[in-house]
C-alpha positions as CSV (number, residue, x, y, z in Angstrom):
1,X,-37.9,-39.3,48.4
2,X,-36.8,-35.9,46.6
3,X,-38.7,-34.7,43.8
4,X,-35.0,-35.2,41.5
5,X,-35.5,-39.3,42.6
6,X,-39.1,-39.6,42.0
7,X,-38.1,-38.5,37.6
8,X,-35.5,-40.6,38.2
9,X,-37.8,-43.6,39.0
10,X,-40.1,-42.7,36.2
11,X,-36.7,-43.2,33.7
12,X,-36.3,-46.3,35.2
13,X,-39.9,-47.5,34.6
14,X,-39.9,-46.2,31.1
15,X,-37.2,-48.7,29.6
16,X,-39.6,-51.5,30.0
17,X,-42.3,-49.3,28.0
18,X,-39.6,-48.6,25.5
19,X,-38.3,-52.2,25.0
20,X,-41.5,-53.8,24.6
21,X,-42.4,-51.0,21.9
22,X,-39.6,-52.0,20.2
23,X,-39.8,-55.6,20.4
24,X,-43.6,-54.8,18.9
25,X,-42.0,-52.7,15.8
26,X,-39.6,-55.5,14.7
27,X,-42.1,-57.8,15.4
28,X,-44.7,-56.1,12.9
29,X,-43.5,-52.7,11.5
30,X,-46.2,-51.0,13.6
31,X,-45.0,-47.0,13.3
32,X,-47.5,-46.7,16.2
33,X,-45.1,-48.8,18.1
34,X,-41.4,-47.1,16.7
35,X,-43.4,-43.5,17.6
36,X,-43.8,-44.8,21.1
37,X,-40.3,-45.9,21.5
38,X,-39.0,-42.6,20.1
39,X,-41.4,-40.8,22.7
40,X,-40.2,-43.1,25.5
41,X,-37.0,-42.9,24.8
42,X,-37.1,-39.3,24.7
43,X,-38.9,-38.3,27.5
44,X,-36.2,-40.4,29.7
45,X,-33.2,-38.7,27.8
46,X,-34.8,-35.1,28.7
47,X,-36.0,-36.4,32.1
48,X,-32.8,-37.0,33.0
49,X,-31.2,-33.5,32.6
50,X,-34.6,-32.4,34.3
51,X,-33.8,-34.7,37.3
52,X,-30.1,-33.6,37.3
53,X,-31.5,-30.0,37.3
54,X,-33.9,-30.1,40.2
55,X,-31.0,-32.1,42.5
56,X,-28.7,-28.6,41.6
57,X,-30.9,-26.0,41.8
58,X,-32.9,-27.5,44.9
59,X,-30.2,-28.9,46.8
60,X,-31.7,-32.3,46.6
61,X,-28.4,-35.0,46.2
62,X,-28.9,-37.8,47.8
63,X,-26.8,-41.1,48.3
64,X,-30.2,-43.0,46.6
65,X,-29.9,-40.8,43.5
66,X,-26.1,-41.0,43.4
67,X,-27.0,-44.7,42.6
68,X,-30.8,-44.4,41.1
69,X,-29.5,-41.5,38.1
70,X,-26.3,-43.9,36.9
71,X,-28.3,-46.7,36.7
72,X,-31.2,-45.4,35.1
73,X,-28.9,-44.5,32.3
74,X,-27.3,-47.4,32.0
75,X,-30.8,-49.5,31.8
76,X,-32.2,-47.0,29.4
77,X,-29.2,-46.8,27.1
78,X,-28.1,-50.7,27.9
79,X,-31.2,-51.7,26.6
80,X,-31.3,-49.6,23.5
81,X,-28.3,-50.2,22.1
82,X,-28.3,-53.9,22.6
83,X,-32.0,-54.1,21.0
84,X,-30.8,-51.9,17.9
85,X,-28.1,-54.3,17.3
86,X,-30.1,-57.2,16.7
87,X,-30.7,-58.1,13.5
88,X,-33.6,-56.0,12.3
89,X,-33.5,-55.0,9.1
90,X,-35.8,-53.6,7.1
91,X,-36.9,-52.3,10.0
92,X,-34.4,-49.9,11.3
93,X,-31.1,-49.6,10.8
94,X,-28.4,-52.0,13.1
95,X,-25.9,-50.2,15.5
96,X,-22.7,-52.0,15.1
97,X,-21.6,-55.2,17.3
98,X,-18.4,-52.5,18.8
99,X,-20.7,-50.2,20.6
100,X,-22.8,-53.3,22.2
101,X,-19.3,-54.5,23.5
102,X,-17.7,-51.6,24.0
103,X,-20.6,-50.1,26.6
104,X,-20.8,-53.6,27.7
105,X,-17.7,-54.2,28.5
106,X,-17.1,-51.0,30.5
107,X,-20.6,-51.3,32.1
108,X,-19.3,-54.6,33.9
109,X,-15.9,-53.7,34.2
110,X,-17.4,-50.5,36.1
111,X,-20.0,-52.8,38.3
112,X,-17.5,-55.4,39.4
113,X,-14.9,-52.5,40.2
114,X,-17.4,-51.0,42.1
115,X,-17.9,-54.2,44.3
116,X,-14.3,-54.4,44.5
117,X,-13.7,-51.3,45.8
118,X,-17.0,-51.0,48.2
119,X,-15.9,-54.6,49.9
120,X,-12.5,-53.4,51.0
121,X,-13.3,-49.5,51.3
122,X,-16.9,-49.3,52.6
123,X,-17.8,-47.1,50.0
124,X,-17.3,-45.9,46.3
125,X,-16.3,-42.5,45.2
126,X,-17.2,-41.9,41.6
127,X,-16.5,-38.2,39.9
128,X,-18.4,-37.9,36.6
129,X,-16.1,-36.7,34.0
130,X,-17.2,-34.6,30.9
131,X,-15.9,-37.4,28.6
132,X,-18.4,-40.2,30.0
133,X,-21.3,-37.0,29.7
134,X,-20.1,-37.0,25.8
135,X,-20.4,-40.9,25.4
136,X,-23.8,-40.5,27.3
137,X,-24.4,-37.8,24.3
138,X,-22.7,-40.1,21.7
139,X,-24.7,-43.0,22.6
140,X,-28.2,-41.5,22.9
141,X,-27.9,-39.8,19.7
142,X,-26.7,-43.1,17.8
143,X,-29.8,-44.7,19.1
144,X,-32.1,-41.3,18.6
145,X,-30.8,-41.7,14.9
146,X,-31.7,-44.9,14.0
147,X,-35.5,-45.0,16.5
148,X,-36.2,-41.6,13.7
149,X,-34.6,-43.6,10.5
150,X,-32.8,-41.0,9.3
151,X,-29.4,-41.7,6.5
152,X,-27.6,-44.6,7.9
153,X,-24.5,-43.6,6.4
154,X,-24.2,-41.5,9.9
155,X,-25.1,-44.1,12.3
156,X,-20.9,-45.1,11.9
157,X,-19.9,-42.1,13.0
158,X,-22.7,-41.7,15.7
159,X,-21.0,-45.3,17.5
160,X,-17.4,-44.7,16.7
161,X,-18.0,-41.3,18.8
162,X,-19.6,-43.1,21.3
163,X,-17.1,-46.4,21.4
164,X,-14.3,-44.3,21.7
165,X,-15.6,-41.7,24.2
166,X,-16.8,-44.3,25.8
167,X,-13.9,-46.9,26.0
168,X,-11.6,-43.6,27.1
169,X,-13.9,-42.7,29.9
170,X,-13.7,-46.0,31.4
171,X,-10.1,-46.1,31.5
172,X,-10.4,-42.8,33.3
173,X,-13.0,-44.2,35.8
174,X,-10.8,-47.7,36.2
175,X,-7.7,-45.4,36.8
176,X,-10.5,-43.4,39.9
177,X,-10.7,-46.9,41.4
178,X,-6.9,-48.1,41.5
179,X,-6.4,-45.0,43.0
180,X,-9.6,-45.8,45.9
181,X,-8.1,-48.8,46.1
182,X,-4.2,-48.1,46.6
183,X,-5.2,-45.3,49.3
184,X,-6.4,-47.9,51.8
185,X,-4.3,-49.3,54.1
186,X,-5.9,-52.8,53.1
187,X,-3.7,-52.8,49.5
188,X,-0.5,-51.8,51.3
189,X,1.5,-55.1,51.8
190,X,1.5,-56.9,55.1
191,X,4.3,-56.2,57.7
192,X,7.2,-59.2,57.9
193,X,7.6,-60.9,60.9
């Protein structure tokens, strides 16, 4: 277990500290509850260039943080976004219904794809791209945004950012795994007879 994994763990086990927190704010209003969100939801967002940091500098990749670091993201993130879309108000203000179904969307289409391409290859190749990095950026400060209530009027802008960066990356990464895919002998067609 490398140092880089054991701060990814510790992302992971925040999102259930930041859900609940927020569950508690639109619940009753509690700012003790919204600050502790913020600060949860914080520390994982810096924790996770930390982890990403120690796993360069130290040499410490692993196949378990390939896995652990994407999926702590996606928990973190996943989780936010679809809890700042609920209905709310006066609360905070509500990301848009797009970005839910837009991260959604490529979240799954990504996961299944995955599956795909693990059954028939043995194992999944995936190259982050700057442009999933920017609609990791997008995202996290549409959700930063609202968790600190600052002018709504940007919170638009924030998700469009993020929906399209988001939407475009995942065409990039579907386009990785065709290409998986169509270099195993198992897609060629099978010889006539």
């Amino acid at each position: 277990m490398t140092t880089a994994n054991k701060v990814t763990i510790l992302r992971i086990l925040l999102v259930p500290f930041f859900t609940v927190n927020v569950l508690y704010y639109f619940e009753d209003g509690d700012e003790v509850n919204r600050f502790l969100a913020l600060v949860s939801f914080a520390v994982a967002a810096i924790s996770d260039a930390v982890d990403g940091y120690i796993a360069r500098r130290y040499h410490q990749h692993s196949e378990l943080g390939a896995v652990l670091d994407p999926l702590a993201d996606k928990l973190l993130l996943v989780s936010a976004i679809l809890l700042l879309s609920l209905p709310h108000q006066p609360f905070l203000p509500r990301l848009p219904l797009y970005l839910v179904a837009t991260v959604f969307g490529r979240d799954l289409i990504l996961i299944l794809g995955s599956g795909v391409i693990y059954y028939f290859n043995g194992r999944v190749t995936i190259r982050p791209r700057w442009l999933g990095k920017l609609a990791t950026v997008f995202q996290m400060l549409a959700v930063t945004w609202a968790l600190l209530k600052w002018n709504p009027a940007w919170i638009p802008w924030w998700s469009i950012s993020a929906a399209i960066c988001t939407g475009i990356s995942g065409l990039f990464y579907v386009n990785d795994g065709i290409n998986q895919l169509s270099a195993h002998p198992s897609s060629s067609p099978k010889p006539q007879n």
